[in-house]
Biotite code that builds the C-alpha atoms (Angstrom):
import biotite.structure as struc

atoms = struc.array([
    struc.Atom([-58.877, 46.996, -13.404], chain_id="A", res_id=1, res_name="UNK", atom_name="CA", element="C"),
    struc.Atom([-61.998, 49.148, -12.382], chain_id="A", res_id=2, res_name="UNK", atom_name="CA", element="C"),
    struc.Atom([-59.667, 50.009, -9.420], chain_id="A", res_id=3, res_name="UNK", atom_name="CA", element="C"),
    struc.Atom([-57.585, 52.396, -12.722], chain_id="A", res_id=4, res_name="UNK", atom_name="CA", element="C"),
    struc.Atom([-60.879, 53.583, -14.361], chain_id="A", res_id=5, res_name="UNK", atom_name="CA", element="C"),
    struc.Atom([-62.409, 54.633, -10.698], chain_id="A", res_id=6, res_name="UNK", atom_name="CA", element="C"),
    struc.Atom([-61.062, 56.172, -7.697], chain_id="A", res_id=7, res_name="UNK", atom_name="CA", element="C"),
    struc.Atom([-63.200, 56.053, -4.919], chain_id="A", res_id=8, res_name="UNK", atom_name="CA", element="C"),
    struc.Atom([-60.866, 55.712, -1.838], chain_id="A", res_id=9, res_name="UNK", atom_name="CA", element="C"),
    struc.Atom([-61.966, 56.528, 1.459], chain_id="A", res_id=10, res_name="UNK", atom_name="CA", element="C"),
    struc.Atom([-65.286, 57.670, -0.478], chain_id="A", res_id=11, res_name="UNK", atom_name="CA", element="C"),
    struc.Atom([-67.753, 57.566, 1.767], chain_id="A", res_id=12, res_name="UNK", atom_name="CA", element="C"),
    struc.Atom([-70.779, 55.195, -0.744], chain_id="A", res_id=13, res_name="UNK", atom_name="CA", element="C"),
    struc.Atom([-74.229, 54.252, 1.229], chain_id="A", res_id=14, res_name="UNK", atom_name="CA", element="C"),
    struc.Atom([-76.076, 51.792, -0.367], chain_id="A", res_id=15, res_name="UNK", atom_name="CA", element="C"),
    struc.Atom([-79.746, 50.782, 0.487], chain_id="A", res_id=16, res_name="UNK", atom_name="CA", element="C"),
    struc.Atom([-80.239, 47.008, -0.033], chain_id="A", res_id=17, res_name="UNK", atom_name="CA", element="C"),
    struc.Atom([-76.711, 46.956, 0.226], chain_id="A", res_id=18, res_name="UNK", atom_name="CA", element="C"),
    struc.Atom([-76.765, 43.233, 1.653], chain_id="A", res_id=19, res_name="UNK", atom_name="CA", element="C"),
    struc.Atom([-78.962, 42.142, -0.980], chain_id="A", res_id=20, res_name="UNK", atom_name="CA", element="C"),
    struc.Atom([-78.171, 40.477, -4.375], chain_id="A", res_id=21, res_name="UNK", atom_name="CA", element="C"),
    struc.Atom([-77.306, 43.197, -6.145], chain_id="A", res_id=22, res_name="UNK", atom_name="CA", element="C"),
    struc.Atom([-76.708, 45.523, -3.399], chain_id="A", res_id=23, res_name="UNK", atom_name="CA", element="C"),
    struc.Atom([-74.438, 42.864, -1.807], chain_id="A", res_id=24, res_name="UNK", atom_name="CA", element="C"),
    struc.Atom([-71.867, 42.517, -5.104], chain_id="A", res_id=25, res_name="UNK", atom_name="CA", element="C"),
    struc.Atom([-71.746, 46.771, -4.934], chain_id="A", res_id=26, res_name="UNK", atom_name="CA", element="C"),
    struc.Atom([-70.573, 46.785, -1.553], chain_id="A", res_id=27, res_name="UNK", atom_name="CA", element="C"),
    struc.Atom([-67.870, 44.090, -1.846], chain_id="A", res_id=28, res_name="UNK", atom_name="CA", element="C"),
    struc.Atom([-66.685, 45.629, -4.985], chain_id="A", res_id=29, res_name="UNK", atom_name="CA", element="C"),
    struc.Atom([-66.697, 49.563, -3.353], chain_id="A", res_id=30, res_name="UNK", atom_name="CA", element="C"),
    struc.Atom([-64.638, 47.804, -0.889], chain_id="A", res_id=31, res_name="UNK", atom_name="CA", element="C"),
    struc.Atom([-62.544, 46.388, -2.956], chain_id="A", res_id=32, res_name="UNK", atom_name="CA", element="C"),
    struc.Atom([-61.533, 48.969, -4.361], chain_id="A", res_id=33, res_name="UNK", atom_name="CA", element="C"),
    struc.Atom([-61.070, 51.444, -1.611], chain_id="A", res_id=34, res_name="UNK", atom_name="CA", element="C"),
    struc.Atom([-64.224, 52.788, -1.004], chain_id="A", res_id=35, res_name="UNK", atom_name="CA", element="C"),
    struc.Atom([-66.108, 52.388, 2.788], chain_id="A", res_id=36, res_name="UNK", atom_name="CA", element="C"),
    struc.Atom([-69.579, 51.479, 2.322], chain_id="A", res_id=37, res_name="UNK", atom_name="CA", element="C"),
    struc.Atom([-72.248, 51.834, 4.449], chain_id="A", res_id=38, res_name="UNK", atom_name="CA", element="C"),
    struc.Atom([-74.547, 49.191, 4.225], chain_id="A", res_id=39, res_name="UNK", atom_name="CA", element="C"),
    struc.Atom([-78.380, 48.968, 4.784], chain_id="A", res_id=40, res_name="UNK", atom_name="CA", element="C"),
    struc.Atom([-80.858, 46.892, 4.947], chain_id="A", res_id=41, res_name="UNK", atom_name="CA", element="C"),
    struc.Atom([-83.825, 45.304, 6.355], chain_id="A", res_id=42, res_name="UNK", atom_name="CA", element="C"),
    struc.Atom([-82.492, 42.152, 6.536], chain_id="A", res_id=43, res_name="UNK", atom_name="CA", element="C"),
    struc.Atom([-81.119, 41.189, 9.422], chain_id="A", res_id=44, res_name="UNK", atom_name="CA", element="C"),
    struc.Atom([-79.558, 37.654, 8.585], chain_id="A", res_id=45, res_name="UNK", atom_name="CA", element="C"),
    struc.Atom([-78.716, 38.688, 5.251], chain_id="A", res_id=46, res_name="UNK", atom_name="CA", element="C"),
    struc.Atom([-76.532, 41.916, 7.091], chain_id="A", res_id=47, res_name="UNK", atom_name="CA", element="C"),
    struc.Atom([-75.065, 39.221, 9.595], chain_id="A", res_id=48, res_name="UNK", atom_name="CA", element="C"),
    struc.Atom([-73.795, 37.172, 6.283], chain_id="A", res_id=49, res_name="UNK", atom_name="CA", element="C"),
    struc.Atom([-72.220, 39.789, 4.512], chain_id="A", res_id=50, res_name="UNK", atom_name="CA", element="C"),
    struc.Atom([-70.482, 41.326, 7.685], chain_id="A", res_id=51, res_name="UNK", atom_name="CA", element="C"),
    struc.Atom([-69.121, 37.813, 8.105], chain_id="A", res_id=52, res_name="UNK", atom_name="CA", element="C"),
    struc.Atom([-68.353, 37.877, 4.703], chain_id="A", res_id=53, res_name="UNK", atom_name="CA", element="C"),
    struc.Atom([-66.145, 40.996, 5.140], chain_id="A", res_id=54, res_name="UNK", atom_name="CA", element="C"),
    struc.Atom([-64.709, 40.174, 8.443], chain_id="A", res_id=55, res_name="UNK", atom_name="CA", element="C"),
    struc.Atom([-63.398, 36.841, 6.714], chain_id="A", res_id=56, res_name="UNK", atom_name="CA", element="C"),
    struc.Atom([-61.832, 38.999, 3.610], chain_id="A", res_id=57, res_name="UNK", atom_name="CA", element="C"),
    struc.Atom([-60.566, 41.780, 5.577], chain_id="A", res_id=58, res_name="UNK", atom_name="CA", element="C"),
    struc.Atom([-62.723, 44.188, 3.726], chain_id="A", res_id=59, res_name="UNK", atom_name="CA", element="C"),
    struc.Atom([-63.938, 47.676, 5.127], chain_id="A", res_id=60, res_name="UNK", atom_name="CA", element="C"),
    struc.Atom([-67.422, 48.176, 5.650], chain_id="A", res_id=61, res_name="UNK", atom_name="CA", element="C"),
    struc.Atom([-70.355, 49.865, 7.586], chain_id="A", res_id=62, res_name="UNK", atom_name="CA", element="C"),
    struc.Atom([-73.948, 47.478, 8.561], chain_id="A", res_id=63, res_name="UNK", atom_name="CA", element="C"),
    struc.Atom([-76.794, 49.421, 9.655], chain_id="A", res_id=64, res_name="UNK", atom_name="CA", element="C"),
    struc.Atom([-80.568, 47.420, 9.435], chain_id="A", res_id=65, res_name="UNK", atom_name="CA", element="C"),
    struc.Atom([-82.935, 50.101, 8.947], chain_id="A", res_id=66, res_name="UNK", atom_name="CA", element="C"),
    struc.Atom([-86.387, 49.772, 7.609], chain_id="A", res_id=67, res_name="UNK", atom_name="CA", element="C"),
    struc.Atom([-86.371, 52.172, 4.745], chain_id="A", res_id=68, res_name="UNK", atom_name="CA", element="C"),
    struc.Atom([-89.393, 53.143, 4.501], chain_id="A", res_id=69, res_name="UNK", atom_name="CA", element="C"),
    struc.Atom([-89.795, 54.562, 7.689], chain_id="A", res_id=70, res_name="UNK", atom_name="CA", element="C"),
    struc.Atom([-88.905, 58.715, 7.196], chain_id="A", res_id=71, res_name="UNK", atom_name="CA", element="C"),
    struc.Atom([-87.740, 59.176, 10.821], chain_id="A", res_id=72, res_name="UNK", atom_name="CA", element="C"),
    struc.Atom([-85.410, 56.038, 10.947], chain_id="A", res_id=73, res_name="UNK", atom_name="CA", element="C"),
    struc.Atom([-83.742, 56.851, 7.258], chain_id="A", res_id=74, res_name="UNK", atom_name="CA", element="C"),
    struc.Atom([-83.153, 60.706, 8.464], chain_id="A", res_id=75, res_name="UNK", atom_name="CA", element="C"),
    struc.Atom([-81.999, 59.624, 12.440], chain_id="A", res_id=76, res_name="UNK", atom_name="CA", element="C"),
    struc.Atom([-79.658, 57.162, 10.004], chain_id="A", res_id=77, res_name="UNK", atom_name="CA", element="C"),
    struc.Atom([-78.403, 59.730, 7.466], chain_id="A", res_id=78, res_name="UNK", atom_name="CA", element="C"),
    struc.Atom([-77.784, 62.053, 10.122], chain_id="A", res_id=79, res_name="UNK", atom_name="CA", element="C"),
    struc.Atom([-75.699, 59.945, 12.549], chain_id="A", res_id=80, res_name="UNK", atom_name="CA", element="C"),
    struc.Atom([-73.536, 59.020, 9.242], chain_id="A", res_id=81, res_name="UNK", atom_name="CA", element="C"),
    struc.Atom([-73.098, 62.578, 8.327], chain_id="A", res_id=82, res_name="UNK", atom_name="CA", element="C"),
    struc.Atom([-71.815, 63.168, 11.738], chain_id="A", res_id=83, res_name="UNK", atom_name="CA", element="C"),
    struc.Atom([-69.726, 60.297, 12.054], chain_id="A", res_id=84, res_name="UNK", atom_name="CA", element="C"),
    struc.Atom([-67.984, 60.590, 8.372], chain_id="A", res_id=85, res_name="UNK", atom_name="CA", element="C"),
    struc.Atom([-68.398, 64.346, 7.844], chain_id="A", res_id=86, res_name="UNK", atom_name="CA", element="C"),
    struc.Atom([-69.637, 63.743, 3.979], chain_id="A", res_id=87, res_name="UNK", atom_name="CA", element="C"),
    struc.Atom([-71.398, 61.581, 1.936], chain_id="A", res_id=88, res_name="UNK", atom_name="CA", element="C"),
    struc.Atom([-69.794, 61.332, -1.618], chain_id="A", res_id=89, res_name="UNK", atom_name="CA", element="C"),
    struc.Atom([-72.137, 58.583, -3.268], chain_id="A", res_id=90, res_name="UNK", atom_name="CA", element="C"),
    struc.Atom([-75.684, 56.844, -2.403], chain_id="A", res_id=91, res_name="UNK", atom_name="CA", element="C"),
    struc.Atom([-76.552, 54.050, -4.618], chain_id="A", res_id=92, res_name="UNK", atom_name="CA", element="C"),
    struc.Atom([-80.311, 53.003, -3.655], chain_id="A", res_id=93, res_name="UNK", atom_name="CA", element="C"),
    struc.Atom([-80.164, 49.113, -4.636], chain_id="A", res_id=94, res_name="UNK", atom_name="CA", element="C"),
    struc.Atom([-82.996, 48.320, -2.321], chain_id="A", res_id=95, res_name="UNK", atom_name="CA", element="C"),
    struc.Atom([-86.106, 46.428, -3.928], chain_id="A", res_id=96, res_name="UNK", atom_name="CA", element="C"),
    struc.Atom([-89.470, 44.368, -2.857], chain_id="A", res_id=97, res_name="UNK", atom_name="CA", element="C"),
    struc.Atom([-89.270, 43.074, -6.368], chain_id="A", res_id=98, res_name="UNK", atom_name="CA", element="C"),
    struc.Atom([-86.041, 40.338, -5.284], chain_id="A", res_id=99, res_name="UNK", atom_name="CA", element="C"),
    struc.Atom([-87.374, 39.774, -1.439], chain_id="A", res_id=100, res_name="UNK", atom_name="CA", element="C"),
    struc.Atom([-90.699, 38.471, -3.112], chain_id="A", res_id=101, res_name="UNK", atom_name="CA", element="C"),
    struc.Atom([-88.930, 36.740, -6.200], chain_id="A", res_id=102, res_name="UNK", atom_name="CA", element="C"),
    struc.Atom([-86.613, 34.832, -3.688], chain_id="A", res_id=103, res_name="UNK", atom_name="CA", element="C"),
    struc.Atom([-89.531, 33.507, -1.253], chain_id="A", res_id=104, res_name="UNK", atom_name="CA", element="C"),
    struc.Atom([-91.064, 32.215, -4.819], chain_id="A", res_id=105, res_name="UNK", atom_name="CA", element="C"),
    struc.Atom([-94.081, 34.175, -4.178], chain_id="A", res_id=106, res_name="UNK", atom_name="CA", element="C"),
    struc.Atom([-96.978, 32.938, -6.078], chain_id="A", res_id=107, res_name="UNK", atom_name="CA", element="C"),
    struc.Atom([-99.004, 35.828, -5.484], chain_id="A", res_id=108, res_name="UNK", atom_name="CA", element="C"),
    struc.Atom([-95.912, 38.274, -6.596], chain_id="A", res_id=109, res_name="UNK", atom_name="CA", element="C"),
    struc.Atom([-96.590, 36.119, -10.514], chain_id="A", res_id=110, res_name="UNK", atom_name="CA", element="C"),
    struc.Atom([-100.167, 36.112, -10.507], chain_id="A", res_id=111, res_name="UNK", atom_name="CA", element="C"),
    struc.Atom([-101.642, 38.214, -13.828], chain_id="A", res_id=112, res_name="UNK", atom_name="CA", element="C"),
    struc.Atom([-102.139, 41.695, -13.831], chain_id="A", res_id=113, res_name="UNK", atom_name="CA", element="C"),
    struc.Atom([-105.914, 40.817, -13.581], chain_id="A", res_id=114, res_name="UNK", atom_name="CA", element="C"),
    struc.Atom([-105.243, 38.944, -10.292], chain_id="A", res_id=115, res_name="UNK", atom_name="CA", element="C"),
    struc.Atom([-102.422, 41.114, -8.920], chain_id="A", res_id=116, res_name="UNK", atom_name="CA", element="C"),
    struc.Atom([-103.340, 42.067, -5.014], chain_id="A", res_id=117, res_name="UNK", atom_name="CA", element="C"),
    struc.Atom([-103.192, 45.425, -4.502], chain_id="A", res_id=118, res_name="UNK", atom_name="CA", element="C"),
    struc.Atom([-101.906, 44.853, -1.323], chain_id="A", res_id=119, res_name="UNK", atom_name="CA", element="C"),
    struc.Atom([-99.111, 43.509, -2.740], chain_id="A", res_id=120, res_name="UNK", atom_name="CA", element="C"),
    struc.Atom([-98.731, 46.055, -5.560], chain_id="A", res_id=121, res_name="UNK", atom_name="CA", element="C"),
    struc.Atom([-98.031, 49.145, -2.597], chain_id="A", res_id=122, res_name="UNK", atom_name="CA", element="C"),
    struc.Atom([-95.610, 46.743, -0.668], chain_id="A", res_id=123, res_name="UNK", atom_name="CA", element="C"),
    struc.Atom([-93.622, 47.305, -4.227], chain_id="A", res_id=124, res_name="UNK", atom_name="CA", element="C"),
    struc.Atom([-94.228, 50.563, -4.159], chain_id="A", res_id=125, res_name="UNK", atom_name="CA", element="C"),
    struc.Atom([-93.133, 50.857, -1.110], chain_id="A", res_id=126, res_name="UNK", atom_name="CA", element="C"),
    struc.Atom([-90.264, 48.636, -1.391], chain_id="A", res_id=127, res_name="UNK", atom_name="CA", element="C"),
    struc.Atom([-88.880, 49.544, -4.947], chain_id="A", res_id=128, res_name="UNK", atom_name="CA", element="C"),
    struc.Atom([-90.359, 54.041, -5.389], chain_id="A", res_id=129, res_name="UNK", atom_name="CA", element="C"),
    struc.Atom([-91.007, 55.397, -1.624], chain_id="A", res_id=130, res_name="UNK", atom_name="CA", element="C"),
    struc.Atom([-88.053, 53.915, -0.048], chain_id="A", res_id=131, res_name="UNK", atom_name="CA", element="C"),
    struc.Atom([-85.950, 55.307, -2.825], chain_id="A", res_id=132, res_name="UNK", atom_name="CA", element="C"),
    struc.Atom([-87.092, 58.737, -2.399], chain_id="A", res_id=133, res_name="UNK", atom_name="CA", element="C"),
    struc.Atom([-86.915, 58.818, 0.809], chain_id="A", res_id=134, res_name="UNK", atom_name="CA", element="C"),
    struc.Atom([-83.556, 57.959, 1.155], chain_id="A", res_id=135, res_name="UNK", atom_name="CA", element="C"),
    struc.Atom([-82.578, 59.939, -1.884], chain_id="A", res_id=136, res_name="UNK", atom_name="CA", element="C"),
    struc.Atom([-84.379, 63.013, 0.365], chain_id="A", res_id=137, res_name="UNK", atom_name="CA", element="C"),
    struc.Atom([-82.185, 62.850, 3.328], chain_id="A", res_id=138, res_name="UNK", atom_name="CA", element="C"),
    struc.Atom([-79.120, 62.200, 1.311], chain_id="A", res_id=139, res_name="UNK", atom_name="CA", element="C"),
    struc.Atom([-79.330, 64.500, -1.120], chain_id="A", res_id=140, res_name="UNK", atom_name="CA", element="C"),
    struc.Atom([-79.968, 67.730, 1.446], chain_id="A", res_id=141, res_name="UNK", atom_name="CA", element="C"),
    struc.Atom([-76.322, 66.539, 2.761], chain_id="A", res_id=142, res_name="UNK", atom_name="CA", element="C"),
    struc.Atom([-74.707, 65.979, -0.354], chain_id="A", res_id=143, res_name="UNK", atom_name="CA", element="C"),
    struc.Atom([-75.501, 69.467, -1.456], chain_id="A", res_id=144, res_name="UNK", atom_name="CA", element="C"),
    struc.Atom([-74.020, 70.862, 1.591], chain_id="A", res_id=145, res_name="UNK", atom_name="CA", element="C"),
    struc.Atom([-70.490, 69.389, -0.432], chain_id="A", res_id=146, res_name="UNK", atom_name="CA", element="C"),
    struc.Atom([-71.463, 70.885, -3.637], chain_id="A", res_id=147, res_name="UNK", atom_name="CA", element="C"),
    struc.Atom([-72.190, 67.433, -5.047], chain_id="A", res_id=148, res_name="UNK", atom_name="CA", element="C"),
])
């Protein structure tokens, strides 16, 4: 059904945190209903999984493990899959701290505000704002090259 109300074959989708929760269920779908995504993540085991995943289900798909919030990796990235595909159509940015920290059960992630770590408080920063832009950054100077 969301095949009819969306067409996105051969559409070219990145998605950070694509082997995540979230990120994970947006890459099967896009695949499932023509699109290619290219998957990233910093998770290596959880990249491994879904590639299996895909492999098993004959489903179309791109893994890259990238650490997102490192500027020279996410543009070296962006630019080898602008000059592999020759466009970008869609990026979804999926990626989050918030989840990696929720799954481990991370006491210190649901301390109060008044005992938050700071430490912790610029990984999610990191993790949930900087990688975003980032990514959004290299993408987006592409994109516009299409007139997206």
């Amino acid at each position: 059904m969301i095949d009819k109300i969306y067409n996105i074959k051969k559409n070219i989708v990145i998605i950070s945190g694509g082997a995540g929760y979230l990120g994970g269920q947006f890459s099967k779908t896009i695949s499932s209903i023509g699109g290619i995504p290219l998957i990233l993540d910093n998770n290596e085991k959880a990249l491994k999984s879904l590639k299996k995943y895909f492999n098993k289900k004959k489903l179309k798909g791109y893994f890259f493990l990238i650490n997102l919030n490192n500027e020279i990796e996410v543009n070296n990235i962006i630019t080898y899959i602008y000059k592999k595909f020759k466009k970008i159509d869609s990026l979804v940015n999926a990626a989050g701290y918030t989840g990696q920290a929720m799954l481990k059960n991370d006491e210190d992630f649901f301390k109060n505000f008044e005992d938050y770590k700071f430490d912790l408080w610029k990984d999610s920063l990191n993790g949930n704002l900087s990688s975003t832009f980032l990514l959004t950054k290299a993408v987006s100077k592409l994109m516009n090259i299409n007139n997206f």
